[in-house]
Every structure is written in structure tokens, then in C-alpha cells.
C-alpha positions in Angstrom: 26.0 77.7 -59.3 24.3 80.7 -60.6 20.7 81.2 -61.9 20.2 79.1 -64.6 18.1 80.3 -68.0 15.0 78.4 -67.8 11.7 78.0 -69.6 9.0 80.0 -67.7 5.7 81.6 -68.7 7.3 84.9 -69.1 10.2 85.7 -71.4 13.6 85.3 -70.4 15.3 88.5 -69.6 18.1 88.3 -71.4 20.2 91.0 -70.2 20.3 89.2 -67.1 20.7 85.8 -68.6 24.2 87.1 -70.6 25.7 88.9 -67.3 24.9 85.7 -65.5 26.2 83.2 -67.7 29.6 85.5 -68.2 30.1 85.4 -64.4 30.2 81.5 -64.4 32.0 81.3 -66.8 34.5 83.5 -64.9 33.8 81.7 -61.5 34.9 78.2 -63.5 38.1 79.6 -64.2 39.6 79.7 -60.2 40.3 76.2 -58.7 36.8 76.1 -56.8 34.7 76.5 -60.0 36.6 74.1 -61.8 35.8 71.6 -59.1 32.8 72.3 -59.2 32.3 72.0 -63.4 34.3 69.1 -63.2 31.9 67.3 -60.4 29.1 68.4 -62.5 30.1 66.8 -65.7 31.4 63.3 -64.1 27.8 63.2 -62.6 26.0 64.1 -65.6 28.1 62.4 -68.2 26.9 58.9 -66.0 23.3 59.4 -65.7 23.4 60.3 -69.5 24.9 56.9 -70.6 22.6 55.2 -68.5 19.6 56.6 -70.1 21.2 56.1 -73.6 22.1 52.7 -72.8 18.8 51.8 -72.6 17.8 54.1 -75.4 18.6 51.3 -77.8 19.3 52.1 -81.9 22.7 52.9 -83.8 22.5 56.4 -84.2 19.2 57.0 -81.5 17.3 60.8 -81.8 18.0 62.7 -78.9 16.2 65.5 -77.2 18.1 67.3 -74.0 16.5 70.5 -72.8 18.4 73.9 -72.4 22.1 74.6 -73.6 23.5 75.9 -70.2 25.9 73.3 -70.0 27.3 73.8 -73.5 27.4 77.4 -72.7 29.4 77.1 -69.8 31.6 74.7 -72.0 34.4 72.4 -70.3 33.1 69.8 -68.2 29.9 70.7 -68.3 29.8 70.3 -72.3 27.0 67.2 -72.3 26.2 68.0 -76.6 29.6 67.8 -77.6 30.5 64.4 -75.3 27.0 62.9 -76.9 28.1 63.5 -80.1 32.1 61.9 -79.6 30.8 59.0 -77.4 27.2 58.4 -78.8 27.0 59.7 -82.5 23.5 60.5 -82.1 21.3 63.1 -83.9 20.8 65.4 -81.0 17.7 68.1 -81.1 18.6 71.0 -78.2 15.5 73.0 -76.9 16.2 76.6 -75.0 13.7 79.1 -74.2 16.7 82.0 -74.5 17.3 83.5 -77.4 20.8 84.8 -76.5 21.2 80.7 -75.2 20.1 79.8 -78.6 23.0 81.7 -80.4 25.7 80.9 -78.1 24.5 77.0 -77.9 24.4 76.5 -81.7 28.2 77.9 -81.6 29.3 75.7 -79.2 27.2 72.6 -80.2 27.3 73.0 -83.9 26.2 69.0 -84.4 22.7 70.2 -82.3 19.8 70.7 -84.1 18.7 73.8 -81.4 14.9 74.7 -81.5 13.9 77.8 -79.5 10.6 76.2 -77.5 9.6 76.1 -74.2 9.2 72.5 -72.4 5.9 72.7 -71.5 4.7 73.0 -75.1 7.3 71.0 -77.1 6.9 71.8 -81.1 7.8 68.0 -82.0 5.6 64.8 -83.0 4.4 62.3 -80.8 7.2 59.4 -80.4 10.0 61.6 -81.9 12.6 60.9 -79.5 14.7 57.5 -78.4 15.8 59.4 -75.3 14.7 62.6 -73.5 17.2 64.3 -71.2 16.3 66.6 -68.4 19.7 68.3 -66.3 18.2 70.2 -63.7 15.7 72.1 -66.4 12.7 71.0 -64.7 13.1 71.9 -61.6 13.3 75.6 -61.9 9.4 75.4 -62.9 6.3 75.5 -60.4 5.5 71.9 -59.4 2.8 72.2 -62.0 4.0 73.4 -64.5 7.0 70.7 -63.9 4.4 68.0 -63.8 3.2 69.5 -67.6 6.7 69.3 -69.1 7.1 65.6 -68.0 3.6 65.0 -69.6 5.5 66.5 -73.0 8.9 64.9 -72.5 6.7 60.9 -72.5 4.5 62.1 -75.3 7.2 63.2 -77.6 9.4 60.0 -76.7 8.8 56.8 -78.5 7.6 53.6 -77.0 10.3 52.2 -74.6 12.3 55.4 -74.8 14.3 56.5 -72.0 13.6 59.5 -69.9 16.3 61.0 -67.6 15.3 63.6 -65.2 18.1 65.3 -63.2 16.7 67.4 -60.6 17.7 69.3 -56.9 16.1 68.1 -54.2 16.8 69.7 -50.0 19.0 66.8 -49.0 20.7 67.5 -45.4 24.5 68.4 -46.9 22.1 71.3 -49.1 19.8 72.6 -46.0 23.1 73.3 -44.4 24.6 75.2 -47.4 21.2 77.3 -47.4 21.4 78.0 -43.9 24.5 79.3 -44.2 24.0 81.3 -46.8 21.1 82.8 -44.8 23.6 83.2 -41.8 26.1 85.3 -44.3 23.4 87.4 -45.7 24.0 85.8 -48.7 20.3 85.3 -51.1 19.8 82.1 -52.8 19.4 81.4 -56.1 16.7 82.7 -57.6 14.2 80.9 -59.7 15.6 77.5 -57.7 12.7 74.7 -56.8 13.1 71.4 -54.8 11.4 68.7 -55.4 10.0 65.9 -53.1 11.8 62.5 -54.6 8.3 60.9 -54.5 6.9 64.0 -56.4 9.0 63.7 -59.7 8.8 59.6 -59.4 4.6 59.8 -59.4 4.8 62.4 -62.3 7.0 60.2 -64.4 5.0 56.8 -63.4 2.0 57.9 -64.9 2.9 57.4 -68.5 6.3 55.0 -68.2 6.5 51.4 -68.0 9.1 51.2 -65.3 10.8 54.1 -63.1 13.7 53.9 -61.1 15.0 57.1 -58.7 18.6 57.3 -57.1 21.3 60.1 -56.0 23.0 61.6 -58.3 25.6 63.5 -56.5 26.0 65.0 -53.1 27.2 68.4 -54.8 30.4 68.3 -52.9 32.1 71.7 -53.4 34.3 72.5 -50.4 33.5 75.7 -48.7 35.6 79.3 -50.0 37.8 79.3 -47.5 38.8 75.6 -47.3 39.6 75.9 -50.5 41.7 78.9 -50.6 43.5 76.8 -47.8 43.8 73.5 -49.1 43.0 73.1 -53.3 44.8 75.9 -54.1 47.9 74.4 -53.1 47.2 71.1 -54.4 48.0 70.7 -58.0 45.3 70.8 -60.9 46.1 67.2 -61.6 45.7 65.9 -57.9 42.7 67.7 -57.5 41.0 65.7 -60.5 42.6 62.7 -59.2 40.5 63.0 -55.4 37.7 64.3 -57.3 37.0 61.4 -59.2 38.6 58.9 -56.6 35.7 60.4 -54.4 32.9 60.5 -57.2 33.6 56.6 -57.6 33.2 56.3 -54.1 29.6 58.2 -54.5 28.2 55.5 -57.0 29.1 52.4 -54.5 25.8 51.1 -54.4 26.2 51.1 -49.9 27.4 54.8 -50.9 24.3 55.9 -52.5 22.6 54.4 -49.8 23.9 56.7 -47.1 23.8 59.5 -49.6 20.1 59.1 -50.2 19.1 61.2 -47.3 21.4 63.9 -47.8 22.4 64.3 -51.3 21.4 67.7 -53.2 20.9 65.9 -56.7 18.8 62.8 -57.6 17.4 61.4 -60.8 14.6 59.6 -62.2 15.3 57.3 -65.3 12.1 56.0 -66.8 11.1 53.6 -69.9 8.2 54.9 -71.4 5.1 52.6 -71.9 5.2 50.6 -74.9 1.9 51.3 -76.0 
């Protein structure tokens, strides 16, 4: 996955932001990046009807943070699969301008406000749900804790918060030190978060909090998949994938994974007073 367009206290380059969004978008085209898209948007398309299901309201207001996803379209599209499942009247905030553009083209039912998430330009209690996919932790643990602060005062009381975030589970550690091995630099801008660290942040202004694994970001090595998925059929390969993402939400499942999974998320009910 490559670096993501984030909101920071510097502008966003966005030379670099186009050239890295166009190579994803190329990587999701080979067999490898399609698994990966696809695992992406099984995981996120859960965790986002969970927090809507408890969002409550026919047609509830929306706010999801950054339009990477959408970009990147496919799998990955979360606007576009709120709007056929949910029907809601979904606001989109991205602190790139070249994000902006793209994202109001591919989520043309997205109200798409150029902001940054520390500093959200809406009213107090505007928001049924707030939805966080791995925007919040490419920001200093600080500045983090500040956007969560925004994302409960601009939700309304009992709204549902979703926070999808990276954390250094084992399966991840490994990755990194093998990227290390193969001279290969991580992403840049990437954080890790405790799983205690987001929980207290989101505790302080939300009646009830609850934290599980969201995925163990299974994405088979380059050369295994050379090997095997590319002589397995596009079909069969989404067959196993979600064979084994079903396997992953087992509740015994998620307690293995829990030690070693790279994502995890925090849905919250905000105080209702």
C-alpha cells in the first residue's frame, strides 16, 4: 500500500500525491493488488455497517474522512457502496486538493469539503456517524488525539464513531523487517498506534467503546504470488479470499488475531449529553 494523502500541518504536495495515487492504481490492476483492494474493501465495507448500524435514522448524515479509497475506486470504493446500501447524505473531508477533484468525480453523491481533521469546519452534533479508514493514523499521536476530539464534537449525541487504524501486530513487524532486509523503505508518513492509545482517546468523550481486529492484512508475499495466484483463476481467488476473511471474523479467530493483526478498530457511541 503506498503513501496515503493525509491531513498534516503542512500542505500536501501534490505532485507527489497524483504520481502516488497513479501507481496504485496501476499496482491494483495485477492479481496481487487486486487481492489486496479486494481484502481491503471486505474489511472496511464490515466495520462501516457496524458503525452505521448503530448510527440509527432513515437517511443518517455521514462524515468519512479522506477520498483515497474512492480514488483508488473498485473495492476500495466505501462512498459509492454507502450510498447503494445506506442512502445516506454523505459529507467527504480531504486535505488534497488534487483528492478533492478526483473524489467529487468518482463520488458525485458526496458533499466533499476541503478541511483538515484537526480543525473540522462543521457544527457541533452535525453528524449521525463519523468514519475514520486509516486517516488518523498517519498524524503525530497528538495531533491524532486532536482529530478524535473534532470527530465526537461534530457527532451528535449517541452517534457512532469508527476509527480504523494500523497498529505493529507480529504478521506486520515481520513484513517491516523484511522490507528492511531487502533494502526496501517503508512507507512514509505511516504511524502505529498502541490499541490502548486510540481506545483512551475515544473514551474520553463516548459513552461506550469497544476495540477489535480488523484484518490481519493478508497479502501473500511477490513471489508466492507469481507462483501460486497467478495460476489460479480471478474467480477462485475471490472465492479463498473471502472464505478466509469469514474465517477472520470468527469471534475464536479474532481472538488469535488480536496479537498479530496489522489493522484494528475502535467503534464508539458518543455521550448522550
Amino acid at each position: 500500500m503506498r503513501e496515503k494523502a493525509v491531513a498534516s500541518a503542512r500542505e500536501p504536495d501534490e505532485d507527489e500525491i497524483r504520481a502516488s495515487l497513479e501507481d496504485e492504481i496501476g499496482s491494483s490492476a495485477d492479481r496481487r493488488g487486486r487481492w489486496y483492494a479486494e481484502y481491503l474493501g471486505l474489511e472496511y465495507r464490515h466495520a462501516v455497517d457496524a458503525a452505521l448500524s448503530r448510527a440509527g435514522g432513515a437517511a443518517p448524515r455521514v462524515l468519512k474522512t479522506d477520498l483515497w479509497n474512492e480514488c483508488v475506486a473498485g473495492d476500495r470504493d466505501i462512498a459509492n457502496h454507502l450510498a447503494e446500501s445506506v442512502g445516506c447524505r454523505l459529507f467527504a473531508v480531504e486535505l488534497s486538493l488534487a483528492l478533492c477533484v478526483r473524489g467529487r468525480d468518482r463520488a458525485p453523491g458526496a458533499a466533499v469539503v476541503r478541511a483538515d481533521i484537526r480543525a473540522l469546519p462543521f457544527r457541533t452534533g452535525s453528524f449521525d456517524a463519523v468514519l475514520d479508514l486509516s486517516t488518523l493514523d498517519h498524524l503525530s499521536e497528538e495531533g491524532a488525539a486532536r482529530a478524535v476530539g473534532e470527530y465526537e464534537r461534530v457527532l451528535r449525541p449517541a452517534g457512532a464513531l469508527l476509527l480504523v487504524y494500523w497498529q505493529r501486530g507480529a504478521l506486520l513487524r515481520l513484513r517491516l523487517l523484511l522490507k528492511r532486509w531487502l533494502g526496501r523503505p517503508e512507507r512514509s508518513g505511516q504511524r502505529y498506534f498502541r490499541p490502548g492509545d486510540v481506545r483512551d482517546w475515544v473514551e474520553k468523550g463516548a459513552a461506550a467503546a469497544w476495540e477489535v481486529p480488523v484484518g490481519s492484512l493478508l497479502l501473500p508475499p511477490h513471489r508466492l504470488t507469481r507462483a501460486v495466484l497467478g495460476r489460479i483463476p480471478a474467480g477462485a481467488c475471490t472465492a479463498i479470499l473471502r472464505a478466509t476473511v469469514s474465517v477472520e471474523r470468527w469471534r475464536f479467530a479474532r481472538r488469535l488475531l488480536a496479537p498479530i493483526t496489522g489493522m484494528r478498530a475502535v467503534l464508539a457511541v458518543r455521550n448522550p449529553s
